[in-house]
C-alpha positions in Angstrom: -0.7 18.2 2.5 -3.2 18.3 5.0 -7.1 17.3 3.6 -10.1 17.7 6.4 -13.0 16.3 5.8 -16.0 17.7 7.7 -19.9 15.9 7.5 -22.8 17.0 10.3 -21.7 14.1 12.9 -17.9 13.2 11.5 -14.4 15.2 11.3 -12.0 13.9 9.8 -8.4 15.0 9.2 -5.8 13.1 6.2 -2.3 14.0 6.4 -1.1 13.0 2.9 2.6 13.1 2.8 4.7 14.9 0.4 6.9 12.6 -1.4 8.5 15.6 -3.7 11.3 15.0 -1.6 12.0 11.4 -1.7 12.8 10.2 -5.1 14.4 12.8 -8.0 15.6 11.8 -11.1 18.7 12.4 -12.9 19.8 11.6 -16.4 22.3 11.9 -18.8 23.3 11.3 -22.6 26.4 9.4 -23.8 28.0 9.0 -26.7 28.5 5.0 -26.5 26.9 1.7 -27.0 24.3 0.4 -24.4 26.6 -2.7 -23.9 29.6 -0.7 -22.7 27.5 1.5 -20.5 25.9 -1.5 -19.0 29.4 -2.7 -18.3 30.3 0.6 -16.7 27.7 0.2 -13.8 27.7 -3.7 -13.5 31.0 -4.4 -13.4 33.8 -3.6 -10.5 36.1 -2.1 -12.8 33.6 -0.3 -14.8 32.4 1.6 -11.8 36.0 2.2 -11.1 37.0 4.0 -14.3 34.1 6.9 -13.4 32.4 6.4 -10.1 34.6 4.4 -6.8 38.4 3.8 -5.7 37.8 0.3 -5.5 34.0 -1.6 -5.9 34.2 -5.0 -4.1 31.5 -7.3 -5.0 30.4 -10.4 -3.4 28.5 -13.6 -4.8 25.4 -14.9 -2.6 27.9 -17.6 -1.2 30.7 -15.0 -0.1 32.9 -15.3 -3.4 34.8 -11.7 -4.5 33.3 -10.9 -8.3 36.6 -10.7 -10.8 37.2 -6.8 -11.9 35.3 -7.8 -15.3 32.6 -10.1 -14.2 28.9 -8.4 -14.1 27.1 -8.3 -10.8 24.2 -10.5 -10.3 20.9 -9.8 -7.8 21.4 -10.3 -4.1 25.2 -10.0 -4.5 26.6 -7.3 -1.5 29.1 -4.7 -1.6 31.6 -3.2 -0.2 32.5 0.6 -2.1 35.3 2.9 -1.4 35.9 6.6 -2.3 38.5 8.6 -3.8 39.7 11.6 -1.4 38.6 9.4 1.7 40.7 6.8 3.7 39.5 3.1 4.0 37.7 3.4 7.0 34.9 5.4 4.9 32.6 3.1 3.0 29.2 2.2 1.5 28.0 -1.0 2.1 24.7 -2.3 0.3 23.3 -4.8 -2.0 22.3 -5.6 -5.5 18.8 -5.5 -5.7 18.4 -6.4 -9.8 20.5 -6.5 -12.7 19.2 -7.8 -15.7 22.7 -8.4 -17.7 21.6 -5.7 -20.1 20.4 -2.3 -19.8 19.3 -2.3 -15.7 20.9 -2.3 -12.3 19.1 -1.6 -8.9 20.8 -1.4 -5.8 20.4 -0.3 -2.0 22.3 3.1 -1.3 23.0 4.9 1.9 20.5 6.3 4.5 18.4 3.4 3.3 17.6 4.8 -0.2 16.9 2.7 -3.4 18.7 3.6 -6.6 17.9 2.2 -10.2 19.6 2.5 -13.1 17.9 2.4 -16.9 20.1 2.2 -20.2 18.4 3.0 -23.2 19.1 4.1 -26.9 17.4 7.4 -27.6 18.2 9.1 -31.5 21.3 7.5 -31.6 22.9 8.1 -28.1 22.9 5.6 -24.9 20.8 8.1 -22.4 21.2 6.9 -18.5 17.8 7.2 -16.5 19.3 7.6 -12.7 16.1 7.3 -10.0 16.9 7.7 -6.3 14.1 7.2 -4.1 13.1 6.4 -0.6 15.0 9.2 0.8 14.3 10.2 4.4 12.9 14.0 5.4 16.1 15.5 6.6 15.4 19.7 7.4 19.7 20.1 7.8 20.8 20.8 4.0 24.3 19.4 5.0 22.5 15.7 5.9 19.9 16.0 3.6 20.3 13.1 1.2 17.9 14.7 -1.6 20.0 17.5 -1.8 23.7 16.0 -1.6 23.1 12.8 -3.2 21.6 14.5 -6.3 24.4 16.9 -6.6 26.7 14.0 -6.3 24.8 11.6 -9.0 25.2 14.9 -11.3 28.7 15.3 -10.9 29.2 11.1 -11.2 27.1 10.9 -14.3 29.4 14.1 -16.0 31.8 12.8 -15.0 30.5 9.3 -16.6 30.0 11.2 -20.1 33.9 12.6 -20.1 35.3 9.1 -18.8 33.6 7.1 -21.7 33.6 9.5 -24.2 37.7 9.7 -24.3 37.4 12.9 -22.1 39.4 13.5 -19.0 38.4 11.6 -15.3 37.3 14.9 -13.2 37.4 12.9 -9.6 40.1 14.7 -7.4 41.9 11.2 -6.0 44.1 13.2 -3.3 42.8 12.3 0.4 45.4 15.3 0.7 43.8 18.0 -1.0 39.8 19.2 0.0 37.5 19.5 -3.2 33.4 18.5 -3.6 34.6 16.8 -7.0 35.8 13.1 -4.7 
């Protein structure tokens, strides 16, 4: 947005940015309690039944979380994909996690994503907030476009995991599909 300002002796011109394009929202209901969706995204294994091939987690002093043990703040991490070799990976850190409903972590391209777990009539809804994302005009780099469609294919595919449903990654490196 562009604002001018214009008095007898002063001009002035504000640029106000448009943040539209840096933060979106995703969300999604599940029929399960808030405890075993916490444990879903704060745990290795958890985020390895719906989300990663393998979710390495590391304690402040360098020790490797057990598959079952909940993150904590400041621990890194080390994330691999299904359909991709080893040598692609996301690498970040655990901003918060509060042992209960809320995890916060850094995410690629320097973005910030947040988690919320809440009961809601009866059903566990997930509250998904990416933000910080960079202007990016190519749609094939743009991270509001590519990591929203992924989030909503990770968070269906979250629902069908935990609800006794079927796991909708394709886990072939072998075999091309958007649904890694």
């Amino acid at each position: 947005m562009l604002f001018l300002i214009q008095t007898p002796r002063t001009y002035i011109q504000f640029i106000m940015a448009d943040d539209r394009w840096s933060k979106f929202k995703v969300t999604a209901d599940v029929d399960i309690d808030v405890r075993s969706m916490y444990e879903a995204w704060a745990t290795p294994e958890g985020l390895e039944t719906w989300f990663l091939r393998k979710a390495d987690f590391f304690a402040i002093a360098g020790r490797q979380r057990e598959p079952q043990e909940f993150i904590k703040k400041e621990d890194t991490y080390t994330w691999h994909w299904h359909g991709f070799d080893d040598t692609i990976v996301e690498n970040g850190q655990v901003l918060e996690a509060n042992g209960a409903d809320f995890v916060k972590f850094t995410f690629t391209g320097g973005t910030i994503v947040s988690v919320s777990i809440t009961c809601k009539l009866g059903v566990v809804v997930v509250e998904l907030v990416q933000e910080n994302i960079p202007e990016e005009a190519d749609p094939e780099k743009n991270l509001y476009v590519q990591c929203q469609l992924g989030w909503t294919f990770y968070l269906a595919n979250l629902k069908s995991v935990l609800e006794g449903g079927k796991d909708l990654r394709n886990k072939r490196k072998d075999l091309f599909s958007s649904f890694k």
